[in-house]
One Martini backbone bead per residue (centre of mass of N, CA, C, O) as a GRO file, in nm:
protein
   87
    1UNK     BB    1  -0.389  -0.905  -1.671
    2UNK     BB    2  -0.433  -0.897  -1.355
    3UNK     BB    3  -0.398  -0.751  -1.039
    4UNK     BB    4  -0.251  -0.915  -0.753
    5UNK     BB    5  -0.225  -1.049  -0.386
    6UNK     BB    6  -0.066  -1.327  -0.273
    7UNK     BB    7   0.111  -1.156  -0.097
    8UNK     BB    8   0.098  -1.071   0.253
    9UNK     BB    9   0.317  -0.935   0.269
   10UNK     BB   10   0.505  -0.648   0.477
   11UNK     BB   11   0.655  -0.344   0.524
   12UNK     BB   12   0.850  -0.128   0.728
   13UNK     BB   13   0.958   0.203   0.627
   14UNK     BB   14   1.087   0.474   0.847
   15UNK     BB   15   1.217   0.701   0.690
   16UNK     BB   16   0.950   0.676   0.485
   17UNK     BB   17   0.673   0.623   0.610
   18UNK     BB   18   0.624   0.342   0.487
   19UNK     BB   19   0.449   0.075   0.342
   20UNK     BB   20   0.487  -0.219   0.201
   21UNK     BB   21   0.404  -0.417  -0.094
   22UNK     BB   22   0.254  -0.687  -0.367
   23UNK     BB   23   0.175  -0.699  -0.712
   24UNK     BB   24   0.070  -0.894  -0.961
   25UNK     BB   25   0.127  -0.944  -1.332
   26UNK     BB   26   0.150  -1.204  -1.356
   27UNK     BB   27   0.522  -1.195  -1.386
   28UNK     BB   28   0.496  -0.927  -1.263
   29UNK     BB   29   0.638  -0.694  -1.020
   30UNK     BB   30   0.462  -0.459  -0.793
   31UNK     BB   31   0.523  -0.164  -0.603
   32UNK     BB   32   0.399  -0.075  -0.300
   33UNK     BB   33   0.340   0.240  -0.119
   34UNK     BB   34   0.231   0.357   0.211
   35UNK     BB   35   0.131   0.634   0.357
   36UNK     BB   36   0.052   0.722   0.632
   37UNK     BB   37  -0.131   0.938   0.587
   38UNK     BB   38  -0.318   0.738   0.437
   39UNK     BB   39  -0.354   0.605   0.749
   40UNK     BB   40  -0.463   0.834   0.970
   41UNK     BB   41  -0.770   0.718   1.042
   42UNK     BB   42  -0.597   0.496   1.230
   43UNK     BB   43  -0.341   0.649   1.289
   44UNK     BB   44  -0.165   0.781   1.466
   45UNK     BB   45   0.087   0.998   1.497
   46UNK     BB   46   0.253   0.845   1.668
   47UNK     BB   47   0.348   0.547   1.509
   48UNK     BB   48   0.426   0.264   1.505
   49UNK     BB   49   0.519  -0.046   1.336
   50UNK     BB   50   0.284  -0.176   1.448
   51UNK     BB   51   0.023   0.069   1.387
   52UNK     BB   52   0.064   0.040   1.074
   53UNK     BB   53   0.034  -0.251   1.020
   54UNK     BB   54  -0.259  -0.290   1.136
   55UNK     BB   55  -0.379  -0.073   0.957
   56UNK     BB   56  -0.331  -0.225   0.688
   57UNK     BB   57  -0.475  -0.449   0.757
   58UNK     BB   58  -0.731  -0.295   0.836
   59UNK     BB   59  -0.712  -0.184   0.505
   60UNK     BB   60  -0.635  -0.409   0.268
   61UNK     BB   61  -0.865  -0.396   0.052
   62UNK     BB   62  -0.861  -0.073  -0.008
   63UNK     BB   63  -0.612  -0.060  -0.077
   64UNK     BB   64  -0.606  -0.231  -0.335
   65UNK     BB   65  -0.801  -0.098  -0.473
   66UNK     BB   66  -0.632   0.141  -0.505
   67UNK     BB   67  -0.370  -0.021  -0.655
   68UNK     BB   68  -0.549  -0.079  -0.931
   69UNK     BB   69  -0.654   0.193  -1.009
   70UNK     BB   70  -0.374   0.293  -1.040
   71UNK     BB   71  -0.275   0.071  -1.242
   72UNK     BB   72  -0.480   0.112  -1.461
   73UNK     BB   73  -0.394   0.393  -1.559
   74UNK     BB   74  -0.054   0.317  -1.506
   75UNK     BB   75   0.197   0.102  -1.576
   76UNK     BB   76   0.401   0.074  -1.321
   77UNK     BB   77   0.652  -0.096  -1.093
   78UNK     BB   78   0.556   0.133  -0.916
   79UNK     BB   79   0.396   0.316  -0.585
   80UNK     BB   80   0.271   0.604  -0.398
   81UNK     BB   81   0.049   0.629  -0.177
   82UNK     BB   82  -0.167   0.860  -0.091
   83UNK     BB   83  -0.356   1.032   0.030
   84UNK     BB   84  -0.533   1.118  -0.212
   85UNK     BB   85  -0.630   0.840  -0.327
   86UNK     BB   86  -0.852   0.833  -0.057
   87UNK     BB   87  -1.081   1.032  -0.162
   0.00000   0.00000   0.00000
């Protein structure tokens, strides 16, 4: 099966300064992290918890483009999407 992306919820993890959402293989729940850095040329330096989540929704089709070819080269549960993927 194809890594598809159903549920639209997300949240900001504060700690970890990265973006949570989730995308499913079939019955497989694969958990991805975008780090803020990520998402640096949308959102501020010092960026709030409301302007990461507006970057991540501005930016949700090219975000997922990104973690399906992350999840295409190795499937594995989980992934952090850093700066590099983006590039």
């Amino acid at each position: 099966m194809a890594l598809t992306f159903p549920n639209t919820s997300r949240s900001y993890d504060e700690t970890a300064r990265r973006v949570r959402f989730l995308g499913h293989d079939g019955m497989f729940e694969v958990k991805f992290f975008v780090e803020i850095g990520a998402l640096s040329k949308i959102v501020s330096r010092a960026p709030s918890e409301a302007d990461c989540l507006a970057a991540f929704d501005a930016a949700r089709s090219s975000v997922q483009d990104i973690a399906r070819k992350a999840y295409g080269r190795d499937r594995r549960d989980s992934y952090v999407l850093t700066e590099a993927h983006f590039k």
